[in-house]
C-alpha positions as CSV (number, residue, x, y, z in Angstrom):
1,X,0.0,0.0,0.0
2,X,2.8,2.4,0.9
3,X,4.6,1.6,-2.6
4,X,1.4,2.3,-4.5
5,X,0.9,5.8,-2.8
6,X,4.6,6.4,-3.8
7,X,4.4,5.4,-7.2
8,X,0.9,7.6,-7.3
9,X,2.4,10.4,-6.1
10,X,5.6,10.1,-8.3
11,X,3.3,9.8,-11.3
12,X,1.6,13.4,-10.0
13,X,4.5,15.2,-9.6
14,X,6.2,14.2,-12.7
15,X,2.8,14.3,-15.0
16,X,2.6,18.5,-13.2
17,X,6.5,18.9,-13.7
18,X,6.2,17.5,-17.4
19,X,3.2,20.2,-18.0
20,X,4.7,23.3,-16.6
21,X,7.6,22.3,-18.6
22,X,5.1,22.8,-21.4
23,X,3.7,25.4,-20.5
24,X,7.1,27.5,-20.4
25,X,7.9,26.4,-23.6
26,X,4.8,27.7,-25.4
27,X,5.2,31.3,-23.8
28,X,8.7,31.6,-25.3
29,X,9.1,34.4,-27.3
30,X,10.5,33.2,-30.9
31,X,13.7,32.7,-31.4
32,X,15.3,36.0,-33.4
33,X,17.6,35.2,-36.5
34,X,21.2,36.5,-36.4
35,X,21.3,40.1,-37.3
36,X,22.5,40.6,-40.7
37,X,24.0,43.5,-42.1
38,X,23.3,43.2,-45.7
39,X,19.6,41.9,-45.0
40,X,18.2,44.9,-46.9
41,X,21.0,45.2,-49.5
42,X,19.0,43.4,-52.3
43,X,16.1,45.5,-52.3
44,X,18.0,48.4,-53.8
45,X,18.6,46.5,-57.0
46,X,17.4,46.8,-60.2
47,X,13.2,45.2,-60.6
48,X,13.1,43.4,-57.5
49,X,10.0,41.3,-57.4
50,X,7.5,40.8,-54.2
51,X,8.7,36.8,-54.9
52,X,12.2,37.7,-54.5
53,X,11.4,39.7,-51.2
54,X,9.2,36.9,-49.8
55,X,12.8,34.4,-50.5
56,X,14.7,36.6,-48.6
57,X,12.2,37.5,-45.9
58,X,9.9,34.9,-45.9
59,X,6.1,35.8,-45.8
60,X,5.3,39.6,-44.7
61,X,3.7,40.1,-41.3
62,X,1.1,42.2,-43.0
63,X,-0.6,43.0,-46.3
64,X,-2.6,45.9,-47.2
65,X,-4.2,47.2,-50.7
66,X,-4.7,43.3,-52.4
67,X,-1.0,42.6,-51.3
68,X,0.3,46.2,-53.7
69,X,1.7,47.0,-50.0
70,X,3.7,44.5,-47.2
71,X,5.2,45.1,-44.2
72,X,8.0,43.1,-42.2
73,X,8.6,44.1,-38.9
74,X,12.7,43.9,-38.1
75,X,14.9,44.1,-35.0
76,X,18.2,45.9,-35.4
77,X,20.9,44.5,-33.5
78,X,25.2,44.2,-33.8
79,X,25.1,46.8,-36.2
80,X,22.3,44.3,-38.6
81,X,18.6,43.4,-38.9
82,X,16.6,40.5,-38.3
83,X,12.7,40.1,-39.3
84,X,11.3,39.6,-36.0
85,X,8.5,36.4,-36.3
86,X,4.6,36.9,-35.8
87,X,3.7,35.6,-32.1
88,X,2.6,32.2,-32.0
89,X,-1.5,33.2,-31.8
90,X,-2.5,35.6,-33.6
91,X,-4.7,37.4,-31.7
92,X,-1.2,39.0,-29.8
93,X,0.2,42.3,-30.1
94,X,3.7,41.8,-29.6
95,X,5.9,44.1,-30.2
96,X,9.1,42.7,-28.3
97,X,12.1,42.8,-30.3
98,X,10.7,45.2,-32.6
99,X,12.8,48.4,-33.6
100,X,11.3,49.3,-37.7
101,X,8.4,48.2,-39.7
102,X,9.7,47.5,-43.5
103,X,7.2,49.1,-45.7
104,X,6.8,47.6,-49.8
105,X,4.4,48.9,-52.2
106,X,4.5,46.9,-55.9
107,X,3.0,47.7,-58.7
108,X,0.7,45.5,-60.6
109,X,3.1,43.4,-62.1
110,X,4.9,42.8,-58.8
111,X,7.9,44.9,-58.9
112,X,8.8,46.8,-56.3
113,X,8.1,50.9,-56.6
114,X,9.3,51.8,-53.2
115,X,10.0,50.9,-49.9
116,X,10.2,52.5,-46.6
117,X,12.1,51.7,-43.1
118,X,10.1,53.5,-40.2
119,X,11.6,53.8,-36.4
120,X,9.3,52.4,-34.3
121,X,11.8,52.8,-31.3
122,X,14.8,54.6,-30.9
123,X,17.9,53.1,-30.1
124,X,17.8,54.5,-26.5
125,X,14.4,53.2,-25.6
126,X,14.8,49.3,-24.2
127,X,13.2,46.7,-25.5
């Protein structure tokens, strides 16, 4: 009898250690990618396409005007940028990690007409 309240009890308090394990891992933040200082560098070239942004990018954290206009929000860090991830549900607002918003309007063909890199913190204020 003593044995079996043992083993329940071991059971318990590894089945609770096993689920706030989980539980810390799903309110990670995501992981940021190494800053890079050359990130941007290919969007200054000649008739960049909104396919060759979402290759280098991946797929924009918003999309406005039937996808004309994206946006990528990016951290700055080591001198280089890093597109920051969206947050695991979607229904968050976070903005952790976040320094610009990347800005691309196309034009009906796809090619990129301009873009914009807009400060959403300065440098002095902490993350």
């Amino acid at each position: 009898m003593i044995l079996r309240t043992i083993t329940h009890r071991a059971c318990l308090a590894l089945g609770l250690s096993a689920l706030a394990l989980l539980g810390a891992c799903a309110s990670q933040a995501p992981k940021r990618a190494r800053p890079d200082s050359h990130l941007l560098a290919f969007i200054d070239g000649p008739q960049v396409t909104r396919q060759e942004v979402v290759e280098h990018l991946g797929q924009p954290r918003a999309s406005f005007e039937n996808d004309k206009v994206i946006a990528y929000r990016l951290g700055q860090s080591g001198g280089g940028y890093y597109v920051v991830s969206a947050p695991q549900k979607q229904t968050e607002l976070d903005w952790e990690g976040v320094d610009y918003d990347l800005m691309l309007r196309f034009d009906e063909r796809g090619v990129l007409q301009e873009h914009s890199l807009i400060a959403i913190r300065s440098a002095s204020q902490p993350h």
